[in-house]
Steps between C-alpha positions, in 0.01 A plus 500: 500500500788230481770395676736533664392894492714721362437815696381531870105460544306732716358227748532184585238259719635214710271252589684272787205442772726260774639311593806741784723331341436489171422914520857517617674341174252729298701829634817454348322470144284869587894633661630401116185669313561820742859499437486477097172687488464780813226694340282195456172457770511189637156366664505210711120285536625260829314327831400647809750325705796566246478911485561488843858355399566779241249797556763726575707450204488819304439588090291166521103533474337209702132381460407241727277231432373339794426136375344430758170714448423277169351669249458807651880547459456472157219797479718726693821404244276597215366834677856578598618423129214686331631715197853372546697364236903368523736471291630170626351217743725265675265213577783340712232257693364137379204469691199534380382804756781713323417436186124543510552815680796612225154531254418815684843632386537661191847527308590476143797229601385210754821338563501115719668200540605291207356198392664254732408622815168666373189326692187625617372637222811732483550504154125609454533859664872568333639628099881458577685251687860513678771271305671435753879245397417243705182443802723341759566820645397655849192698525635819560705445147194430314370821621781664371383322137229781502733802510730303205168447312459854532877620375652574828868453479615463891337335767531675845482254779423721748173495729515844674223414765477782753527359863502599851921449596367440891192308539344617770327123626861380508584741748197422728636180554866484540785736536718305265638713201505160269337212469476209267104469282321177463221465321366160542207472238353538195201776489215256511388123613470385144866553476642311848659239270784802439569549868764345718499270762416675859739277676770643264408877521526425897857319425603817312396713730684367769825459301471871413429631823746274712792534245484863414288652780269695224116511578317300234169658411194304327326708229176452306138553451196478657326148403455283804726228322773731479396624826503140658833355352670829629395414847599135477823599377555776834394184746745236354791745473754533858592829338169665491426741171339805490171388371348790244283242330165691374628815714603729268341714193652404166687852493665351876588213388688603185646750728645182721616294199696845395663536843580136543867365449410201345090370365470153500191364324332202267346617203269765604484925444658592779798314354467727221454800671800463694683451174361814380653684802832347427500343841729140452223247453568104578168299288380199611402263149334191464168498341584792265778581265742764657595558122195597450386706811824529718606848628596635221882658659546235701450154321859429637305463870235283443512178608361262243338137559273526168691253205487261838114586509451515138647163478305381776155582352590451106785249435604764303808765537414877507571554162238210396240672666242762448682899518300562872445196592368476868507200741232520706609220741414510841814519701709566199738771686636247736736449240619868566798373823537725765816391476548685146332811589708575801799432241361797259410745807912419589564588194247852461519654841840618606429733856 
């Protein structure tokens, strides 16, 4: 088989593992394939934490693979694979995990990344490569570069994710009908470098709270880290938030960033979940390129210190630099003002 194909194939196999966010700009490509192709079976091989994001979804088959059982997640891919064959893999992931486990997948057309952004060993596991116009796009764009590869003709950007409309932990602690979402942090440690200052969560806080008399509530996961800088920000704060840090499921707290007026967040899934439920989203950029991985509706909210960071680290200009570049400064989202942020929540949050 060639492409792009010129009639509909029977199935299709996705292979996007994690990261939340990253499985969120992954669903408008499958909403495009569903559109131009209905009576195609799409099967989805993701993590163990992701499918709790998108289980529900329907005409999608999910297989999880549960990285973190090593290579016994690879024997129970294979037995769950046996005697399967598709007519199409997406190998949308560069790491090597995904691609050693896309082996156990069979398909006549193996379709990854092209050669500029191939690493990993990608190129190894693949026989067709997106040509995409240009690289210096955002992610979820070069996801949609599979579904072009493949001969779709419209991209839906739609994410469809089904969600609770009244999370129930909200209403345990407050009686307020709305409330404003913070998310403080990135998912893990390794990536504090992308969070914001705790004195300036606590200074937005306040200014939300005091000028608009709206309950701010502090989102996120379970890792002590996120855990701890939640906590730091709820004792420096006058206002006090509702702290949900590391309270809620993953199902709860996409139910929260769906309910909330406004999400504000660094780079981090949550951000991108809250885009996917449409909810107005205000990023907070330094170390990473909000071209790049910015909510995808609402790039005209984020709040942007990266060329200043970018020139800070490199000497260089954003265009000089490396599509993706990262600064992994410590202390590089002080140059995110408080004063700048408050400007952009003026301008998104009309009560």
């Amino acid at each position: 088989m060639s492409l792009p194909l010129t009639k509909a194939p029977d199935s299709i196999c996705i292979l996007r593992l994690s990261a939340l966010g990253d499985v969120t700009h992954v669903l408008p490509t499958i909403r495009s394939i569903q559109k131009q192709w209905p009576a195609t079976k799409i099967t989805w091989i993701i993590g163990k934490l992701e499918i709790q994001l998108v289980d529900a979804i329907p005409d999608i088959e999910f297989v999880v693979f549960d990285k973190s059982a090593g290579m016994a997640a690879f024997r129970q891919l294979r037995k769950q694979l046996k005697g399967r064959r598709f007519d199409v893999l997406l190998l949308m992931q560069l790491s090597l995990r995904a691609s050693l486990a896309s082996w156990l997948i069979k398909a006549g057309i193996r379709l990854g990344f092209d050669k500029e952004r191939s690493r990993n060993l990608h190129s190894l596991f693949i026989n067709h490569r997106i040509t995409p116009i240009s690289t210096r796009q955002h992610v979820l764009d070069s996801f949609l570069e599979f579904g072009h590869a493949l001969g779709i003709k419209e991209d839906v950007i739609e994410w469809n994710i089904p969600c609770k409309r009244n999370p129930e932990r909200i209403r345990e602690n407050f009686k307020h009908n709305k409330f404003i979402a913070i998310n403080p942090c990135s998912s893990a440690n390794t990536h504090a470098w992308r969070s914001w200052p705790i004195s300036s969560y606590a200074k937005l806080v306040d200014f939300i709270t005091g000028e608009y008399d709206i309950p701010v509530v502090l989102t996120g996961g379970p890792a002590q880290y996120e855990i701890e800088y939640g906590e730091a920000i709820y004792q420096q704060a006058m206002h006090k938030p509702v702290n949900m840090i590391g309270r809620t499921s993953l199902k709860q707290l996409h139910a929260m960033l769906n309910a909330a007026e406004v999400v504000i967040a660094p780079d981090t899934g949550p951000l991108h979940i809250a885009n996917a439920c449409g909810t107005p989203t205000i990023g907070l950029f330094a170390c990473t390129n909000p071209q790049r991985a910015g909510p995808y509706s609402f790039m005209e909210y984020v709040v942007s210190a990266y060329p200043e960071a970018i020139k800070m680290d490199t000497g260089k200009s954003v265009d000089e630099v490396r599509w993706g570049k990262r600064v992994k400064r410590e202390n590089v989202m002080d140059l995110v003002q408080v004063e700048d942020v408050i400007d952009k929540f003026k301008q998104v949050y009309k009560p």
